[in-house]
C-alpha positions in Angstrom: 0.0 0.0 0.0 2.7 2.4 1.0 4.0 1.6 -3.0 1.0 2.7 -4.5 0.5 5.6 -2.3 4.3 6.9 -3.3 3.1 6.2 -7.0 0.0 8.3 -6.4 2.6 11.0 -4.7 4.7 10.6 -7.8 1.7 10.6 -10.2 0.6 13.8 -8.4 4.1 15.4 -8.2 4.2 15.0 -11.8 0.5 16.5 -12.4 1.6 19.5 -10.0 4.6 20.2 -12.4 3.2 19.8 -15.3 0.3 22.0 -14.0 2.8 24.5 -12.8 4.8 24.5 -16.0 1.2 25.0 -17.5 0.7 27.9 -14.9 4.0 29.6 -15.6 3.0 29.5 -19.7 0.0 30.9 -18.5 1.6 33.5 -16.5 3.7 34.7 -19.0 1.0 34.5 -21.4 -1.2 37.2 -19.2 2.1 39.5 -18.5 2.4 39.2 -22.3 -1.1 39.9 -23.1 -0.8 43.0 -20.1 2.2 44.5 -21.9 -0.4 44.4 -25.2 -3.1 46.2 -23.4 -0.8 48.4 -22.0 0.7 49.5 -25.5 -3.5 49.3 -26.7 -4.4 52.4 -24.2 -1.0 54.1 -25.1 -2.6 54.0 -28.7 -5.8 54.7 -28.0 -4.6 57.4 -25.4 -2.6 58.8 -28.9 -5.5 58.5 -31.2 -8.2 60.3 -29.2 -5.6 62.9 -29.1 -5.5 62.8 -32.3 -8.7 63.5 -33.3 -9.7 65.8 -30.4 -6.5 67.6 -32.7 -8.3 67.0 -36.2 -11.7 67.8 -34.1 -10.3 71.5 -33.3 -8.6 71.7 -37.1 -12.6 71.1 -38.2 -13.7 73.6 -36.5 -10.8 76.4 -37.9 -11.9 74.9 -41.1 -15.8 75.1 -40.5 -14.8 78.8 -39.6 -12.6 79.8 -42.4 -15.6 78.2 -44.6 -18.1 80.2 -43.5 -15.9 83.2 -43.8 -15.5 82.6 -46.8 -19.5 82.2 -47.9 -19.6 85.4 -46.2 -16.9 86.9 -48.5 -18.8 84.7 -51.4 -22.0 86.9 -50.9 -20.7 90.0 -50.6 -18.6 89.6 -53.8 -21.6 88.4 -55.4 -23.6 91.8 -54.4 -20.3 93.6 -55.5 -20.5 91.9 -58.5 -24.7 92.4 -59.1 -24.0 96.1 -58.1 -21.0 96.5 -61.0 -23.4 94.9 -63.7 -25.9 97.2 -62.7 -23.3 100.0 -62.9 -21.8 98.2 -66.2 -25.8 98.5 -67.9 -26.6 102.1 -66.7 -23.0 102.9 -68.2 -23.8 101.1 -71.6 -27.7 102.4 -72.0 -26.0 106.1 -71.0 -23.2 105.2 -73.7 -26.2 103.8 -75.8 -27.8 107.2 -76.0 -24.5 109.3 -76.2 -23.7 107.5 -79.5 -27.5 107.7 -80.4 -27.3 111.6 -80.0 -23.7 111.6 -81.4 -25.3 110.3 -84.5 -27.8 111.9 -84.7 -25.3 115.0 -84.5 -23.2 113.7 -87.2 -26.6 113.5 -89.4 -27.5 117.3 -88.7 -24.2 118.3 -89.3 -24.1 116.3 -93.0 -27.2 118.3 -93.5 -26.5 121.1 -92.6 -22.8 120.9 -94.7 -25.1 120.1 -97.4 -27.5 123.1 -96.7 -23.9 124.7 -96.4 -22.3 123.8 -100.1 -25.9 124.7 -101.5 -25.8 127.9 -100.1 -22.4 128.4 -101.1 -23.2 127.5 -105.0 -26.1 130.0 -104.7 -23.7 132.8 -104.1 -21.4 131.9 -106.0 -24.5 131.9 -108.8 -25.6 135.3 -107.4 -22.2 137.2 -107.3 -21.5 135.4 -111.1 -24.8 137.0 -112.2 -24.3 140.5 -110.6 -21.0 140.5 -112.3 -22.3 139.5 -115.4 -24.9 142.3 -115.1 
C-alpha cells in the first residue's frame, strides 16, 4: 500500500509540475497579453488625441468656410452692383452715340444746306457780275 500511495505521490508530483509549468505558460502568457493592453491604451490614449486635434482643425476649417460664404456673398452683391453700374453705363453710352449720330446726321445736313448755299452765291455774285 505504502507503493501505491508513493506512486500516487509521484503521479501527483508529476500532475503538479506539469500543471505548474502550465501555470508559468500561463503567467507569461497574461504578462504578455498585459504588456499588449498596456501598448492598446498608449494607442488609444494617442489617437483620441489625435482627433480631439483634427476635431479642433474642423472647426478652424468650418470657420474659415463660413468666412468665406460670407466673403462669397458679398462679392456676389459687388459683382450684381457692377453689372448694374456696367448696364446704366452702356444704356448712358447707348444714348450718347445715339445723340452723337444723330449729330453727325444734322451736321451732314446742314454741310449740305452749307455747299448749296455756297453754290447760290457763287451763282448770285456770277450773275451781278455778269450784269
Amino acid at each position: 500500500m505504502q507503493e501505491e500511495i508513493l506512486g500516487m505521490l509521484r503521479a501527483i508530483r508529476e500532475s503538479q509540475e506539469v500543471t505548474n509549468s502550465k501555470l508559468e505558460a500561463l503567467t507569461m502568457d497574461v504578462r504578455r497579453l498585459e504588456g499588449e493592453v498596456v501598448q492598446l491604451k498608449g494607442d488609444v490614449a494617442l489617437l483620441k488625441t489625435e482627433v480631439a486635434e483634427l476635431k479642433a482643425e474642423m472647426g478652424g476649417m468650418k470657420a474659415e468656410i463660413a468666412e468665406l460664404k460670407a466673403e462669397m456673398g458679398e462679392m456676389k452683391s459687388e459683382i450684381t452692383k457692377m453689372k448694374t453700374e456696367m448696364t446704366s453705363f452702356s444704356q448712358r453710352f447707348d444714348r450718347f452715340e445715339q445723340r452723337f449720330d444723330n449729330m453727325e446726321a444734322d451736321f451732314k445736313v446742314l454741310y449740305q444746306d452749307y455747299r448749296f448755299q455756297k453754290r447760290d452765291i457763287q451763282k448770285l455774285k456770277d450773275a451781278t457780275g455778269l450784269l
